[in-house]
Structure formats: structure tokens, C-alpha cells
C-alpha positions in Angstrom: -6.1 -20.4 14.0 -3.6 -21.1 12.4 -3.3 -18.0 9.5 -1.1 -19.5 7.2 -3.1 -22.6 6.4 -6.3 -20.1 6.6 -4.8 -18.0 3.6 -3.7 -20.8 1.8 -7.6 -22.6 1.9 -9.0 -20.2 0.2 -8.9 -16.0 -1.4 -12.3 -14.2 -1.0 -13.2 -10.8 0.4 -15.3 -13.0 3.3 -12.5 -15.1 4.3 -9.8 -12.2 4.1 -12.3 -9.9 6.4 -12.3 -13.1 8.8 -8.2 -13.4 9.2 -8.3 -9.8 9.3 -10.4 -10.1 12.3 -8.6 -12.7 13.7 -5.1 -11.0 12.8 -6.4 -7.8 15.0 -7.0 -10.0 18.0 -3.5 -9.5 19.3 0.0 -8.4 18.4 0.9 -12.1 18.3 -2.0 -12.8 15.9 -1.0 -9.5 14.1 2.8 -10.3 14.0 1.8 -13.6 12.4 -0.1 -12.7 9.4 2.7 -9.6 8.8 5.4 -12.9 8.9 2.6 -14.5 5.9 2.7 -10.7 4.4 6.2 -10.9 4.2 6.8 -14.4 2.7 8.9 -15.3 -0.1 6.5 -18.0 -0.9 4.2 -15.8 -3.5 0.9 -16.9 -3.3 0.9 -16.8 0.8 2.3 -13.3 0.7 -0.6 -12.5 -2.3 -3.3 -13.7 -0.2 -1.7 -12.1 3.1 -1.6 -8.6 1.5 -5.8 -8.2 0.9 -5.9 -9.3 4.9 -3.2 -6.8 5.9 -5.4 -4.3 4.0 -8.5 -4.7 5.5 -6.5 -5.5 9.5 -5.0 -2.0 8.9 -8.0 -0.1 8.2 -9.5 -1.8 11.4 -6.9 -1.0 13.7 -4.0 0.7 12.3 -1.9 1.1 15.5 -1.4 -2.6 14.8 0.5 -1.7 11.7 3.3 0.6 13.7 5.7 -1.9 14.7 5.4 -3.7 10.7 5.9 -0.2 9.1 9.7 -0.6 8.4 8.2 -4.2 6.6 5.5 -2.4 4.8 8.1 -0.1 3.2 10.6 -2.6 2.1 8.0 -4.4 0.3 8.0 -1.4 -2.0 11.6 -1.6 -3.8 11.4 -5.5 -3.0 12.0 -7.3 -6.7 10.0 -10.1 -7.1 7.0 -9.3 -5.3 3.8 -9.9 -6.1 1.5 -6.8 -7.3 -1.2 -7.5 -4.6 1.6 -7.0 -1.9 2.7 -3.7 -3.2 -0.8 -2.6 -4.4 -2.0 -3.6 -0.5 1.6 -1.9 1.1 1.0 1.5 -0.7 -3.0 1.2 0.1 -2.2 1.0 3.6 0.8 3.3 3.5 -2.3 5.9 1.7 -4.3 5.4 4.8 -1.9 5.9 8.2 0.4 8.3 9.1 3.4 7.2 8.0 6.9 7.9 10.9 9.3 10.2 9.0 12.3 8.0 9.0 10.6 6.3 6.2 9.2 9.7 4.1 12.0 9.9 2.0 11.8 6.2 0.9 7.8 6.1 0.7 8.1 9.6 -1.9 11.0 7.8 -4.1 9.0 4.7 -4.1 5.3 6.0 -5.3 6.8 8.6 -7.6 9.0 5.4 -9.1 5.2 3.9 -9.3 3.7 7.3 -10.8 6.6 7.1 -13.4 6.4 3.9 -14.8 4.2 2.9 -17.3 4.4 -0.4 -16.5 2.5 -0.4 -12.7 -0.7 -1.3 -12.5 -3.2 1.7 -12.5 -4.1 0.5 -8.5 -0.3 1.2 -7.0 -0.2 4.5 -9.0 -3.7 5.7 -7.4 -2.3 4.8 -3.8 0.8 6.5 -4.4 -0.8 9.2 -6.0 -2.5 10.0 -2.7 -0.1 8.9 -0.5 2.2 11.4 -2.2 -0.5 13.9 -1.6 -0.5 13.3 1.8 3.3 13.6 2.6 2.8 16.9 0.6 1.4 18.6 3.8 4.7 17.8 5.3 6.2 18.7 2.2 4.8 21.3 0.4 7.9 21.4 -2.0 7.0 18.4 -3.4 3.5 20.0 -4.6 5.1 20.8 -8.5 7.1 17.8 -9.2 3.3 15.8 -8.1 1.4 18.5 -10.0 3.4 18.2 -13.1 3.5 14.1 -12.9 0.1 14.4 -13.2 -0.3 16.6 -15.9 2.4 14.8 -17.4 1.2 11.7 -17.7 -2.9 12.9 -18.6 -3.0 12.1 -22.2 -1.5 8.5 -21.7 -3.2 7.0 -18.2 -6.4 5.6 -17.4 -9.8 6.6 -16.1 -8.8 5.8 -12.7 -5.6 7.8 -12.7 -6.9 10.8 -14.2 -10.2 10.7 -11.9 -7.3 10.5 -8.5 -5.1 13.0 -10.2 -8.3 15.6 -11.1 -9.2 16.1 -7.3 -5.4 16.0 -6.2 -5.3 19.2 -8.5 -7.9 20.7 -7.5 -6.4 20.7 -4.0 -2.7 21.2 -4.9 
């Protein structure tokens, strides 16, 4: 299979699932749909993300070696939402090598901050940033007060994330 010309046929959940499948085959077949992922061409790397999403949550050791790619997706301008929505979903999901903590935290509190990401990348980062709180439990009041700072003015979604995040800070 040839993944590039399988994303670019078609975007639905079935035929994501199948190159996700495909993609955690191998390493080879993995490295190729990170290359798609990481595309400047915009509509590849959109449809890539939702397979790298669903490959990750399959096998997630895959995703090691493409960490240092799933980060710099994050501060990359121009990128499509889906491949930074997908990057922080993953990033939510794995445990995430230190070396890259400190740009993950300034990344998704970036996301928690501005009122211009979509409610998606700020419910990721929420909990990703919830996560790297066990590592970091001095992070807990800057989260804690994003959260409450932010209540009147966000959305179902974020407030429904950020309720059980409090209740566990």
C-alpha cells in the first residue's frame, strides 16, 4: 500500500482505522505515514493526523522514535488544526520522554490560553498537562487557576475536562 495515495482517496473513520492498521504493520509502514503526518502539503498531513491517532492508541511504542516530530508539530505555524488536535491527543495518551516536558507544558498551556484554539486541542492539553503534573506537581496552581480562570468564558467541553481535573488536583 501505498499510504499517501490511500489518504489522499478518501477521509472516513473506516478508511483511517484501515491505514492505521496498515501503518502498525512495521516501522517502515509506521515511518511512512509519520513522513504523510508531517507534510507540508495540508490536506495529506490533515488526513495523516486522524490515522496517526488511532495507529498510536494501537501500538504506541510505534510512536517513540516520531515523538521529537509529534512535538514540533505543536509550535509549527501553518499547520492544520487536525494535526495539532491529533499531536496533543496522542501526546494526552503516552508517556511522553522528558527531553520534551518542558516544550509539551509551554505548548498546551499556549493552547489553554488562547481563545482562539479550538475547544478539542485545549481538552488534550488540558489533560496532558494533568498528566505531566505527577512529574510536576508545581505546576498543579498555575493548571488549577487556568481553569478557573477561564470558567465563565469556555465551552461545555472544557469546563466538563477541567471539573474532573479539579477534583483531582
Amino acid at each position: 500500500m501505498n499510504i499517501e495515495e490511500e489518504i489522499l482517496k478518501e477521509h472516513s473513520k473506516e478508511h483511517a482505522l484501515k491505514i492505521a492498521d496498515y501503518a502498525c504493520a512495521s516501522k517502515s509502514n509506521f515511518k511512512q505515514l509519520m513522513h504523510c503526518f508531517m507534510s507540508n502539503e495540508y490536506r495529506l498531513a490533515q488526513r495523516a493526523a486522524w490515522s496517526v491517532s488511532w495507529a498510536a492508541r494501537k501500538k504506541s511504542q510505534m510512536m517513540v522514535p516520531h515523538i521529537k516530530d509529534l512535538v514540533a508539530v505543536l509550535n509549527k505555524p501553518g499547520v492544520h488544526n487536525a494535526v495539532v488536535r491529533n499531536a496533543v491527543r496522542v501526546l494526552e495518551a503516552i508517556d511522553i520522554p522528558e527531553a520534551f516536558h518542558g516544550e509539551v507544558m509551554n505548548a498546551c498551556f499556549n493552547f489553554i490560553e488562547n481563545p482562539a484554539t479550538p475547544i478539542a486541542i485545549k481538552a488534550f492539553s488540558l489533560t496532558t498537562l494533568y498528566n505531566l503534573c505527577k512529574t510536576y506537581p508545581e505546576i498543579k496552581p498555575e493548571l488549577k487557576l487556568i481553569i478557573e480562570d477561564k470558567w465563565d468564558n469556555e465551552t461545555p467541553a472544557f469546563k466538563s475536562r477541567g471539573r474532573k481535573i479539579l477534583a483531582n488536583l
